[in-house]
C-alpha positions as semicolon CSV with decimal commas, in nm:
position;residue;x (nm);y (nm);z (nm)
1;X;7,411;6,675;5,478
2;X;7,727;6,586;5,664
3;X;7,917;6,266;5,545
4;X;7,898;5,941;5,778
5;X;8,247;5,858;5,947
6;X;8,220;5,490;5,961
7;X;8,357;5,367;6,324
8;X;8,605;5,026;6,310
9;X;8,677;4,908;6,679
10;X;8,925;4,683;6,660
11;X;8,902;4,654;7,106
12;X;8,853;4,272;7,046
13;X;9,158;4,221;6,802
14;X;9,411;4,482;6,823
15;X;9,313;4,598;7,159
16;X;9,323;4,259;7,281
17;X;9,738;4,267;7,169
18;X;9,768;4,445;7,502
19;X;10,038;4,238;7,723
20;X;9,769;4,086;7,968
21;X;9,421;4,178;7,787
22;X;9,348;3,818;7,621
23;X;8,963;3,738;7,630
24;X;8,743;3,460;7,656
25;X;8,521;3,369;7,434
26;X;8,288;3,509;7,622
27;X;8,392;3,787;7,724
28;X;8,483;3,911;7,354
29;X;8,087;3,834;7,304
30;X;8,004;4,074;7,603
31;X;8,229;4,339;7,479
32;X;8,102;4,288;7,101
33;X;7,702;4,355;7,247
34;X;7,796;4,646;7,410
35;X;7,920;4,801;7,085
36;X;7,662;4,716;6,860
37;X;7,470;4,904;7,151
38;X;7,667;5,190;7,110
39;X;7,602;5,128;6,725
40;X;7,932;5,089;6,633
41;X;7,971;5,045;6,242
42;X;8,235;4,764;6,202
43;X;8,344;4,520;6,458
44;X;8,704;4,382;6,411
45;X;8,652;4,035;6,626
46;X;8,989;3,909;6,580
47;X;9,246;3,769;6,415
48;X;9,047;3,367;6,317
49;X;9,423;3,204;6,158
50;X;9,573;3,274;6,510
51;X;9,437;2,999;6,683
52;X;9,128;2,788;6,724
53;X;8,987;3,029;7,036
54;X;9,025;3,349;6,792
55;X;8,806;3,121;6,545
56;X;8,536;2,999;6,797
57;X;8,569;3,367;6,905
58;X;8,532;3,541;6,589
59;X;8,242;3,320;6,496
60;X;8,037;3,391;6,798
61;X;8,034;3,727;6,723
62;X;7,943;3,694;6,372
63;X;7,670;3,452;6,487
64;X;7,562;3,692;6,755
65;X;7,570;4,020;6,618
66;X;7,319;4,181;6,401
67;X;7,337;4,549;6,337
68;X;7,711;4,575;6,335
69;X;7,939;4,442;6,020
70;X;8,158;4,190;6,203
71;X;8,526;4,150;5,998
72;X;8,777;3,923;6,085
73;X;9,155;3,999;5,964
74;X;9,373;3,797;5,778
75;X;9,740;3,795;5,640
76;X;9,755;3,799;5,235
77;X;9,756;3,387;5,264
78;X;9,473;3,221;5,103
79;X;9,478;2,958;5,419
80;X;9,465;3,250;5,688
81;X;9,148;3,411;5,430
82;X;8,967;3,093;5,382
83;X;8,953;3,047;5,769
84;X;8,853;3,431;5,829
85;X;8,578;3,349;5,604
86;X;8,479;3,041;5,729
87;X;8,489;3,195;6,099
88;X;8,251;3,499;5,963
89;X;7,999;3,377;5,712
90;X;7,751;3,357;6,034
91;X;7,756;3,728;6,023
92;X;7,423;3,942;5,857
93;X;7,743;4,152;5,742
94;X;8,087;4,043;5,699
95;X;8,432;4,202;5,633
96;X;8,740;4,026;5,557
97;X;9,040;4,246;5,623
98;X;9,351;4,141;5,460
99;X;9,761;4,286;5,505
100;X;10,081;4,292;5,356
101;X;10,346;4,552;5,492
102;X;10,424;4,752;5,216
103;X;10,711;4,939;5,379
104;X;11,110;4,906;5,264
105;X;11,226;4,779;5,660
106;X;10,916;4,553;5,675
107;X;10,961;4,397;5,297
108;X;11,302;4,352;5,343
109;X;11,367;4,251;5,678
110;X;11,045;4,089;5,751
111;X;10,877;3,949;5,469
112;X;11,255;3,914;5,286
113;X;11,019;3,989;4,925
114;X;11,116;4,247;4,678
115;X;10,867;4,514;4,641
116;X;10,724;4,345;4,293
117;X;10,637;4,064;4,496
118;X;10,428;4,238;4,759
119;X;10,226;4,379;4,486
120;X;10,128;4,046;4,344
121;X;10,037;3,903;4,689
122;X;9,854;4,210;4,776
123;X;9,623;4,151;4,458
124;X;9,600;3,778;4,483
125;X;9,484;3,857;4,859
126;X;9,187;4,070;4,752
127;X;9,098;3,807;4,477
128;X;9,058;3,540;4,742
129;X;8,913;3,753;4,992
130;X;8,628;3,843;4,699
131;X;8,537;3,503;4,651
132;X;8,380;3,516;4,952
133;X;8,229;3,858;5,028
134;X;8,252;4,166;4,826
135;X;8,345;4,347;5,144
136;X;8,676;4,334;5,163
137;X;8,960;4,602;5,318
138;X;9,284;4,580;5,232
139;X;9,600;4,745;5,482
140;X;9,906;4,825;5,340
141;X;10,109;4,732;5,681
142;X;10,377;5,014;5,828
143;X;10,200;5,255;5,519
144;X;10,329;5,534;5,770
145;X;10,713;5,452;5,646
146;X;10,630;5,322;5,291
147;X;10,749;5,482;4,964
148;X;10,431;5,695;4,792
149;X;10,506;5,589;4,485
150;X;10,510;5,237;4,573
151;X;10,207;5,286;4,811
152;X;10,011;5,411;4,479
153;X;10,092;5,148;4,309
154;X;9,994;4,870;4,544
155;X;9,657;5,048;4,620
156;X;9,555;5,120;4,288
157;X;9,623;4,747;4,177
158;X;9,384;4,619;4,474
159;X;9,136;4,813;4,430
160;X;9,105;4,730;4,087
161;X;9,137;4,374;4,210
162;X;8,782;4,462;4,443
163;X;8,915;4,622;4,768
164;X;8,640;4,822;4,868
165;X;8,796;5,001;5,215
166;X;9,147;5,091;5,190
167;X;9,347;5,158;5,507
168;X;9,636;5,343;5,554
169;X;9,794;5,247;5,918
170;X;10,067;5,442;6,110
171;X;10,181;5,053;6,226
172;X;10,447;5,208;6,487
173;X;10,332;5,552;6,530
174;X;10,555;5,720;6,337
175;X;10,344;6,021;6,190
176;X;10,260;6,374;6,323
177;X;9,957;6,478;6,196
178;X;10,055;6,771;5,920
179;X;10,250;6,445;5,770
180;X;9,987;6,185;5,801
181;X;9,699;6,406;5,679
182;X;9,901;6,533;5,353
183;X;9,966;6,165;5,314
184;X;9,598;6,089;5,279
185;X;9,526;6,362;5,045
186;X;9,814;6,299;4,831
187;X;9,665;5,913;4,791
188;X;9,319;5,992;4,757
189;X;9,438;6,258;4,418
190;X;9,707;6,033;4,304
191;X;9,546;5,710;4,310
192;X;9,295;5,691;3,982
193;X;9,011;5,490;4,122
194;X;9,054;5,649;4,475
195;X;8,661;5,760;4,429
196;X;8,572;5,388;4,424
197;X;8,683;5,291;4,798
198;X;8,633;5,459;5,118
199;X;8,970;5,559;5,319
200;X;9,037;5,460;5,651
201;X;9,338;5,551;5,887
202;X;9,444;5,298;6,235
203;X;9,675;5,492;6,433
204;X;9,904;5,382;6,704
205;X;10,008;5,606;7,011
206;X;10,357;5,566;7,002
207;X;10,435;5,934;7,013
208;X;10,080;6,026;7,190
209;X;9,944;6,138;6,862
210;X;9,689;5,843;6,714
211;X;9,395;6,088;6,774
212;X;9,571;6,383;6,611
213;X;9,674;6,201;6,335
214;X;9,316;6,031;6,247
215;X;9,142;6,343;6,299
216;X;9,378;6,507;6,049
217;X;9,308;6,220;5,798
218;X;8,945;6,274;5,859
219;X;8,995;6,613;5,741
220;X;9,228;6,501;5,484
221;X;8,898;6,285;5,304
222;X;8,936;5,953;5,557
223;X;8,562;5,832;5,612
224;X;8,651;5,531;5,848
225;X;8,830;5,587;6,154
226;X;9,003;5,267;6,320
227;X;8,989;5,268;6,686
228;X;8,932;5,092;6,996
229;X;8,784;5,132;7,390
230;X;8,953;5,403;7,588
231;X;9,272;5,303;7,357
232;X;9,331;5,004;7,443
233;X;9,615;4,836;7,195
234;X;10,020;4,692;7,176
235;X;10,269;4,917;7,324
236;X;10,116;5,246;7,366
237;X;9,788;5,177;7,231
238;X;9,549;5,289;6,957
239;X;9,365;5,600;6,841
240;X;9,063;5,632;7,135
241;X;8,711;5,550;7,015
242;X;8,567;5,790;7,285
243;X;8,806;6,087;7,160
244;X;8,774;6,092;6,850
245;X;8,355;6,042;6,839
246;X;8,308;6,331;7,096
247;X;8,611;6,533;6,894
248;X;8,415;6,489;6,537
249;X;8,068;6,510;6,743
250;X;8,182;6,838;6,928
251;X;8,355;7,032;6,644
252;X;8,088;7,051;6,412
253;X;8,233;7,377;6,267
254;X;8,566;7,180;6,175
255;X;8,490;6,859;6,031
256;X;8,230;6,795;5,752
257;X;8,109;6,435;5,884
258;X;7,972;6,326;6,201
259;X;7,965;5,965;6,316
260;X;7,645;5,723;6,362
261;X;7,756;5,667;6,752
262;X;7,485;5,623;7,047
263;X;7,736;5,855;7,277
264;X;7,566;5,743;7,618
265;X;7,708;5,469;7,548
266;X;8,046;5,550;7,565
267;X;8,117;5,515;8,001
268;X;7,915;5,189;7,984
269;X;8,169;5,081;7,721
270;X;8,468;5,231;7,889
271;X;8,371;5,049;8,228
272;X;8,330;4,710;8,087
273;X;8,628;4,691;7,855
274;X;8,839;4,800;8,172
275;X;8,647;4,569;8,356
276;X;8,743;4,239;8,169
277;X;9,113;4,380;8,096
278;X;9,234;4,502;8,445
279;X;9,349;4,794;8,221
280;X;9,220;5,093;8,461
281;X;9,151;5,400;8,309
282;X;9,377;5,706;8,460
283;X;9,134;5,948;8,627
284;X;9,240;6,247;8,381
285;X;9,179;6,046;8,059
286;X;8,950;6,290;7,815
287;X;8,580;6,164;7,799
288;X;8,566;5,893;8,057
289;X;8,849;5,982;8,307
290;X;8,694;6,024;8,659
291;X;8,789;6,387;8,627
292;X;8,689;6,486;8,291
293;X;8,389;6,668;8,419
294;X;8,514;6,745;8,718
295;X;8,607;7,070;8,856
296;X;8,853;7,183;9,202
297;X;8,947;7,530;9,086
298;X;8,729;7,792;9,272
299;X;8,693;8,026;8,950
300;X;8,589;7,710;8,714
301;X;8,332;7,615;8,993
302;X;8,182;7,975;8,979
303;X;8,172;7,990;8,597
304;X;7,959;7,657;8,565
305;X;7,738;7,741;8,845
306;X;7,652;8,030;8,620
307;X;7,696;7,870;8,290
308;X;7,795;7,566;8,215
309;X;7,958;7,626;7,881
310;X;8,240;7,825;8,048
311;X;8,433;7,549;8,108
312;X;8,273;7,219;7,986
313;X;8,206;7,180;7,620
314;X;8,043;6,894;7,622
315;X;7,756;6,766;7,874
316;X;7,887;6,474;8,130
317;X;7,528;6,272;8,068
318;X;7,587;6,309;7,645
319;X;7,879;6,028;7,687
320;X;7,671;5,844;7,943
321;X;7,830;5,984;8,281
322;X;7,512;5,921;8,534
323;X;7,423;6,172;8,795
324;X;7,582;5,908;9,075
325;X;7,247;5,907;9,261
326;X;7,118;5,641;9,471
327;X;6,884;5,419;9,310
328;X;6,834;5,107;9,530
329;X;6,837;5,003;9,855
330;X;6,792;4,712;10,071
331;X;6,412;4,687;10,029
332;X;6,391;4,731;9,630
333;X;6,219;4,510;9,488
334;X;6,337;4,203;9,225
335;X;6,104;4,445;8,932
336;X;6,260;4,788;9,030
337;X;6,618;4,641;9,045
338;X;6,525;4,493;8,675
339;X;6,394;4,781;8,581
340;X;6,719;4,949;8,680
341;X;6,930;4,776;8,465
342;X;6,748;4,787;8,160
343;X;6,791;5,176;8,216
344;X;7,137;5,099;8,254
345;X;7,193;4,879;7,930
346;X;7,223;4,581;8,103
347;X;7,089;4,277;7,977
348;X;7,107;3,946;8,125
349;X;7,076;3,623;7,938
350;X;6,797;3,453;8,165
351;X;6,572;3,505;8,428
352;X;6,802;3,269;8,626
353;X;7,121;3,503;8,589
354;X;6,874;3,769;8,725
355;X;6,775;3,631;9,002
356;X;7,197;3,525;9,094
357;X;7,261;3,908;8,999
358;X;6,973;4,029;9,254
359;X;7,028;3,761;9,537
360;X;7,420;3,941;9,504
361;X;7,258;4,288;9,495
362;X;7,045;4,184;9,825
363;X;7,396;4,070;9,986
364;X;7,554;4,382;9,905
365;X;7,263;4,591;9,979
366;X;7,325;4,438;10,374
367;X;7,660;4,577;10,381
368;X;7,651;4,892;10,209
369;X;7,368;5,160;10,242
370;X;7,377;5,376;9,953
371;X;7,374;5,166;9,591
372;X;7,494;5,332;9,303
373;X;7,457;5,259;8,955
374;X;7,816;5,206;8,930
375;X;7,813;4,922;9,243
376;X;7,542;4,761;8,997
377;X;7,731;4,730;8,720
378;X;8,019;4,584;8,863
379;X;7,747;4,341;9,034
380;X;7,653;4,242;8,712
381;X;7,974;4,228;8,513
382;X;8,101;3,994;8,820
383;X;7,845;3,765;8,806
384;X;7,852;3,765;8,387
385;X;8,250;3,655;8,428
386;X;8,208;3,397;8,725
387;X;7,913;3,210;8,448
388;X;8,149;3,281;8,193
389;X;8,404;3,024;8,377
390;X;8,327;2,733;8,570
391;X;8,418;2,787;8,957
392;X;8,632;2,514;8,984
393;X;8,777;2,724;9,324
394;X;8,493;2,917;9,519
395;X;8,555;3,113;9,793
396;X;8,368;3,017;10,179
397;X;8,554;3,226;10,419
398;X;8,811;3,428;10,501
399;X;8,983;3,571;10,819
400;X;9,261;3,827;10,805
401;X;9,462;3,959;11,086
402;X;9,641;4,295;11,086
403;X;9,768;4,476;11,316
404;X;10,069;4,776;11,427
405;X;10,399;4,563;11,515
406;X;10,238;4,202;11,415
407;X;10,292;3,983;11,121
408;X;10,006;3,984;10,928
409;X;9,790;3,640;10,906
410;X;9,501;3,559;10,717
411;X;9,281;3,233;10,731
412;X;9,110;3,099;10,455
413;X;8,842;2,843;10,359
414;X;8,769;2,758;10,011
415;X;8,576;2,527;9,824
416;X;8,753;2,267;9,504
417;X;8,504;2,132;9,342
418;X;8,253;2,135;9,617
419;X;8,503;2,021;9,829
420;X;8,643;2,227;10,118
421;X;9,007;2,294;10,173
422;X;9,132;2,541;10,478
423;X;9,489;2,666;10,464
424;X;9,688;2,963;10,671
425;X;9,933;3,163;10,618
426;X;10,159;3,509;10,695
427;X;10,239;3,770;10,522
428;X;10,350;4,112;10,444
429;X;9,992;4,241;10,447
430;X;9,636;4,103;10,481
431;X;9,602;4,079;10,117
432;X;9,968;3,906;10,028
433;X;9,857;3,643;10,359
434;X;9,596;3,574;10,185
435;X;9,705;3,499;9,840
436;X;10,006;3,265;10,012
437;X;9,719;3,053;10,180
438;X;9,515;3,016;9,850
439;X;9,832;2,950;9,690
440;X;9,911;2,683;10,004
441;X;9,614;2,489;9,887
442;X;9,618;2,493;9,521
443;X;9,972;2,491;9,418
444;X;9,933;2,697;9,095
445;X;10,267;2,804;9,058
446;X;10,155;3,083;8,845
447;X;10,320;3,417;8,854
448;X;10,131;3,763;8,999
449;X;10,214;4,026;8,761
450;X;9,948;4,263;8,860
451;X;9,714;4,359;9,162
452;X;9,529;4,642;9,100
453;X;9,276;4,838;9,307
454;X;8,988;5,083;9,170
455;X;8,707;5,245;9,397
456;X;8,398;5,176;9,246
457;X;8,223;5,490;9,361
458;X;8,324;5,767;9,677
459;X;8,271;5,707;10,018
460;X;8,510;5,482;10,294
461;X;8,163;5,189;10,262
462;X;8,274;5,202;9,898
463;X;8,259;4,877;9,701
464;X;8,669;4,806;9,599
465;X;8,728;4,661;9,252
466;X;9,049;4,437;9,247
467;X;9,189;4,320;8,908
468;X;9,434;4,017;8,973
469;X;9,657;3,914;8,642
470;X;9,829;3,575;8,659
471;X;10,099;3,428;8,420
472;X;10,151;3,056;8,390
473;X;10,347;2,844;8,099
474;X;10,262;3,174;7,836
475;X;9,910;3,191;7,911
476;X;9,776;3,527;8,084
477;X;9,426;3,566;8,265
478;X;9,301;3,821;8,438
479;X;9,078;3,787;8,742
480;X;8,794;4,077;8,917
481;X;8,666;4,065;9,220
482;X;8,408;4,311;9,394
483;X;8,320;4,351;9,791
484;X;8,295;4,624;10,035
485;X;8,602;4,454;10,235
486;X;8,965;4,521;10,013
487;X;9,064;4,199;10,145
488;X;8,783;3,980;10,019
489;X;8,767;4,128;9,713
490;X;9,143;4,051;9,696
491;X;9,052;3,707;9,735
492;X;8,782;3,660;9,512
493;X;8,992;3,819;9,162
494;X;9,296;3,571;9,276
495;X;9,052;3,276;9,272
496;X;8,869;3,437;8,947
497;X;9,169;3,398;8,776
498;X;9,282;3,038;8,888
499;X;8,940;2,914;8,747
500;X;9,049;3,068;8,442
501;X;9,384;2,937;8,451
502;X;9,198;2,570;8,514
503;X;8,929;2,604;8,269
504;X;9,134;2,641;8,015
505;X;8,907;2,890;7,812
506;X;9,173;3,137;7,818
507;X;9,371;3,130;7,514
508;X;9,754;3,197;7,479
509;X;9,814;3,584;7,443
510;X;9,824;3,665;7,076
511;X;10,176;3,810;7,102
512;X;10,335;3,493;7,263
């Protein structure tokens, strides 16, 4: 029997310290139901201390999820612990995750605490986290650039005290794997009640190396891998969930554990987490890349006609990659376009938000001939975010003029709270017209700091996904917008994120 590696995403707290990836409420909920899909083992919903919308976030979670342990992190402060508990005792299973950086820079310069001091916060931390659950982790911050000797110490006093996962992170991405692995091992022989905890690693990508060095813990003796969503995370990001399940899953012959992971569900997962972010994924990322299973050299196309374990060790539909065929078209029916996403691993709330998703799909099917799965799940995911948000701004129409050797003009009609507003305007292109006649009407003042365009599947009638980030007084939202026209779907993500900007829901980014 192989052992389990228990799987920590940490997409809805760490990942979410991304410059520009702050999340609703509810789109931290839609993100958390699409993991306990993939049967993710521990949910890390955020960071409840940091403000009231990590709270009400973290607690819908824990109220919402079911087969997943949901854990909310905590500095060693009894305050920050008693509200991570309060904000997870919804939860069927609940983790409180407490910190303290343990290294010489961090105690010094950060904390300003001598080393003895750390040591008695640490254990007072686990003591308080205990009262609540008896599943509690405990991180020695920046463990990467600690002193061992000091490291022992602190982690054989808190697990005494009742830490039950211990976690060693590489805070800035400072390790190469040889290092990092040795570093494991040497804890989990020096430490005297090692055997009593289970060892997890959270790497950042500082140097490009988080999945090198958790895979070498994991060979080292680490049993929980910390990870997030096509590596989403602060500066360079964190270890990959997808890499290091299909590395573990793949090489059988190397490691002596395999993880509990539904791997279809990994693309699904990708999608939507890139979806709410803006945060495309680059086309030769490993696992769920557009390219990762796809093949230009004459000599690789030969050897998988034949075979296809000459060049691809792993199967495209094992990580949930679909075959891209057409499944709908203009005169499916409401049951076979249900029936579709179910298949999918879609699930909408209410018979109402199905029949708003298929009277879009019917709209879209009238433009655009062929339907792919893909075009449905951005369907859905659009019409999830616009419920998510009140549509304070809604747009009715819009005309844009282009042409060789004219200024570029657009014409737009939109609707404020039921009420319509028209505005025109030039610009330097169709799209930048467009955004300075919204911007004519509603006077945001916000700043643009990212337009960003994806194809949703091949072909010139192709659907165009446009991710619109806005920055206003420190808040930053993010806005998506779908349509066969570039132009409308331009206009749509700008107005997306105004709503968001006006409801309110949006929460300060966690780093400002």
């Amino acid at each position: 029997m192989k052992d389990k590696l228990i799987v920590f995403d940490t997409t809805l707290r760490d990942g979410e310290q991304s410059p520009g990836a702050s999340m609703t409420r509810e789109e931290k909920l839609r993100i958390a139901r699409q993991l306990e899909r993939m049967r993710v083992d521990v949910i890390e919903a955020g960071f409840p201390a940091a403000s009231n919308g990590d709270f009400e976030s973290v607690k819908a979670v824990a109220d919402t999820i079911k087969d997943s342990t949901v854990c909310g992190l905590a500095r060693a402060h009894e305050a920050d612990i008693r509200r991570c508990a309060e904000a997870i005792k919804g939860a069927r299973s609940g983790r409180i995750h407490t910190f303290i950086a343990t290294s010489p820079i961090h105690m010094e310069k950060k904390l300003r605490m001598q080393p003895e001091q750390v040591l008695e916060q640490a254990v007072k931390a686990v003591k308080w986290a205990r009262k609540h659950t008896d599943n509690v982790e405990f991180s020695p911050e920046d463990a990467g650039r600690s002193e061992v000797d000091f490291l022992c110490r602190v982690l054989e006093a808190v697990i005494d005290a009742g830490a039950t996962t211990i976690n060693i992170p590489d805070t800035v991405g400072y390790a190469v794997p040889e290092q990092f692995g040795n570093l494991i091992r040497a804890l989990r022989e020096r430490i005297p009640n090692s055997g009593k905890v289970v060892f997890s690693v959270h790497c950042h990508n500082d140097l490009g190396l988080a999945v090198a060095n958790s895979l070498s813990a994991v060979l080292a003796g680490a049993r929980q891998v910390e990870c997030t969503i096509n590596g989403l995370g602060e500066r360079a990001g964190n270890a990959a969930l997808e890499e290091i399940v299909m590395a573990v899953r793949t090489r059988r012959d190397v490691f002596a554990c395999d993880t509990g992971i539904d791997t279809t569900q990994i693309v699904p997962a990708s999608r939507l987490v890139a979806g709410i972010t803006g945060f495309a994924v680059q086309p030769n990322k490993a696992i769920v890349g557009a390219n990762a299973f796809a093949h230009e050299s004459g000599i690789h196309q030969d050897g998988v006609l034949k075979s296809r374990e000459t060049y691809e060790i792993m199967r495209a539909e094992d990580v949930g990659w679909g075959a891209n065929k057409l499944v709908l078209g203009k005169h499916s029916g409401r049951n076979a376009f249900r029936s579709r996403l179910q298949e999918l691993g879609i699930l909408l709330d209410s018979e109402e938000a199905l029949n708003a998703a298929f009277s879009r799909f019917k709209e879209l099917a009238d433009k655009k001939h062929e339907i792919f799965d893909e075009d449905l799940q951005a369907l859905v995911s659009e019409e999830a975010a616009m419920h998510d948000v009140s549509e304070h701004y809604k747009l009715v129409s819009l005309r844009a003029h282009t042409e060789t050797g004219e200024t570029p003009h657009a014409f737009i009609v939109i609707s404020e709270d039921g009420r319509e507003r028209r505005a025109e305007a030039d610009g330097s292109g169709p799209v930048d017209a467009s955004f300075k006649a919204i911007e004519k009407i509603v006077g945001s003042g916000a700043d643009l700091q990212l337009f960003s365009v994806n194809a949703i599947t091949s072909g010139s009638d192709a659907q165009g996904e446009v991710t619109v980030r806005l920055h206003k007084a420190g808040r930053i939202v993010n806005g998506q917008g779908a349509d066969t026209d570039i132009v409308i779907a331009s206009a749509k993500a700008y107005l997306s994120a105004l709503n968001k900007l006006h409801s309110r829901l949006e929460r300060a980014h966690p780093q400002v």
